[in-house]
C-alpha positions as CSV (number, residue, x, y, z in Angstrom):
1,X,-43.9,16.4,-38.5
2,X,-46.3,13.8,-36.8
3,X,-46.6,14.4,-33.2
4,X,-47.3,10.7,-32.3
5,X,-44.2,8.2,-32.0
6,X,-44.2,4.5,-31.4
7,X,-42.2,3.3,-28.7
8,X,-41.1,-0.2,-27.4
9,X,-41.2,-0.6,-23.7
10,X,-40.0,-3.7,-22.2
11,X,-39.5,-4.6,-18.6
12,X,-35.7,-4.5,-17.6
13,X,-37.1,-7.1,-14.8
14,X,-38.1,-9.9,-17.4
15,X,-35.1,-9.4,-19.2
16,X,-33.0,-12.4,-18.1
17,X,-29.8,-10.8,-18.4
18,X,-30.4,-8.3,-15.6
19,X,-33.1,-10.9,-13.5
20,X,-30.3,-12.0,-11.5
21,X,-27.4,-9.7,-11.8
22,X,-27.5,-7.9,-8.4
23,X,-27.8,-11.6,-6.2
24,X,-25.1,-12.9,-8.3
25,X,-22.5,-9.8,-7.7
26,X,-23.5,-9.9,-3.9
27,X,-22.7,-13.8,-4.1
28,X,-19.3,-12.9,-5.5
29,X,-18.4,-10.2,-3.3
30,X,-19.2,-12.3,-0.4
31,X,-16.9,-15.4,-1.2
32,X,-13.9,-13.0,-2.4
33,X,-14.4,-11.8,1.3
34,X,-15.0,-15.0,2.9
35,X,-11.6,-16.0,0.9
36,X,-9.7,-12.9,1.9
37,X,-10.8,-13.4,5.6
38,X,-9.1,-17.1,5.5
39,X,-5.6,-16.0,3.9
40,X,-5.6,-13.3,6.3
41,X,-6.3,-15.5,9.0
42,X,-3.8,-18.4,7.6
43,X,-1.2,-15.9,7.0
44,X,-1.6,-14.8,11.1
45,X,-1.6,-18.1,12.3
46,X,1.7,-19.3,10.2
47,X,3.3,-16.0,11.7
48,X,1.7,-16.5,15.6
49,X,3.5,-19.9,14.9
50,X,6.6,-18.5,14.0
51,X,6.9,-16.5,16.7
52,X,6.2,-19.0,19.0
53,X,9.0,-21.1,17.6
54,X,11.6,-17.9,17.5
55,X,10.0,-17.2,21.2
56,X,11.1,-20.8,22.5
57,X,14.9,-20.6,20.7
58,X,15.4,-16.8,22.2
59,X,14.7,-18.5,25.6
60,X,16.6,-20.9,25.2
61,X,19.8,-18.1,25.1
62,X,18.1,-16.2,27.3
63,X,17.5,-13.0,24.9
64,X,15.9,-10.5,25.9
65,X,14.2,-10.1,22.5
66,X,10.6,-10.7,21.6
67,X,8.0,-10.2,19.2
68,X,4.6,-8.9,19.6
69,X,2.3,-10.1,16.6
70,X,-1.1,-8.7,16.9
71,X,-4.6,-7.8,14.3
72,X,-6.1,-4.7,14.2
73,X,-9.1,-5.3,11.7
74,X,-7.5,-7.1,8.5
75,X,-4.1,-5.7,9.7
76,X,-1.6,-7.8,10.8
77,X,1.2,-5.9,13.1
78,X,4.7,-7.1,14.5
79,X,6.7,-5.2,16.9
80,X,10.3,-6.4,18.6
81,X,9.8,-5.9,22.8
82,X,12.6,-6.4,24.5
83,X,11.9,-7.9,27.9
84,X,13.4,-6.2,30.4
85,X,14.8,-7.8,35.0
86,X,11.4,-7.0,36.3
87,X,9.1,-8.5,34.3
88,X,8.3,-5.4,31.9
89,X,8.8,-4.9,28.1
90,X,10.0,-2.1,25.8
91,X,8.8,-1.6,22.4
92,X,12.0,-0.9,20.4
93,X,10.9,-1.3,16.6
94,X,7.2,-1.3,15.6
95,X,5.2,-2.6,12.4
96,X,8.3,-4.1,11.0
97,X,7.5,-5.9,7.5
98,X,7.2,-9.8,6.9
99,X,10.7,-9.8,5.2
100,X,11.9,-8.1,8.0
101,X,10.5,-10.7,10.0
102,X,11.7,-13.6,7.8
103,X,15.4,-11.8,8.1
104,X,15.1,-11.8,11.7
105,X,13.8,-15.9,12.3
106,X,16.7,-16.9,10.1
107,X,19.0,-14.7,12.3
108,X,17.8,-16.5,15.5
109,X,17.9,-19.8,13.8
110,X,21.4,-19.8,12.1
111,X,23.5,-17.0,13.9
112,X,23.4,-16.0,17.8
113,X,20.7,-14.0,17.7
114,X,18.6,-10.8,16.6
115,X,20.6,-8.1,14.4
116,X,18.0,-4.8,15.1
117,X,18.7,-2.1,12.4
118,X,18.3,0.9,14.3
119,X,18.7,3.5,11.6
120,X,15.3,2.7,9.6
């Protein structure tokens, strides 16, 4: 058995289908971020602006219902106050989901008000 081999080294860095690999999946990775960060921050500002409009017809009956929408991070939170004579607020249900939300706007627009499901 000979005890001398021939091998064939290349560089992996002149290889052209590694050159650029890394920059390219750190360009990717940035833009799926940069596009994730704009839905998420769409997506508040749709719901800050439908609370604003629910805020101004619950006024306008003088509810005491409200909403609280608020970020923490890349999560998105709403909880229903309810506003109490001396200028306080209780929390009554928190983190309640966007259909829940959606339920609730058409509630205030079409009927007399909010319908709060205690038993979830």
């Amino acid at each position: 058995m000979p005890d001398e081999f021939d091998i064939n080294i290349r560089k992996v860095n002149e290889s052209g289908a590694f050159r650029d690999q890394g920059g390219r999946r750190q360009r990717q990775d940035q833009k799926k971020r940069e596009t994730g960060d704009d839905a998420a921050r769409d997506h508040f500002q749709e719901i800050s602006a439908s609370v604003a409009h629910a805020h101004r017809i619950l006024e306008q009956r003088q509810s005491p219902y409200r909403f609280h929408v608020y970020r923490n991070g890349d999560d998105m939170f709403i909880d229903i106050v309810v506003l109490d004579e001396h200028g306080g607020s209780t929390t009554i249900r928190k983190n309640i989901t966007d259909q829940e939300f959606t339920n609730i706007i058409k509630n205030i627009e079409t009927l007399d008000g909010v319908i709060i499901d205690y038993t979830a």
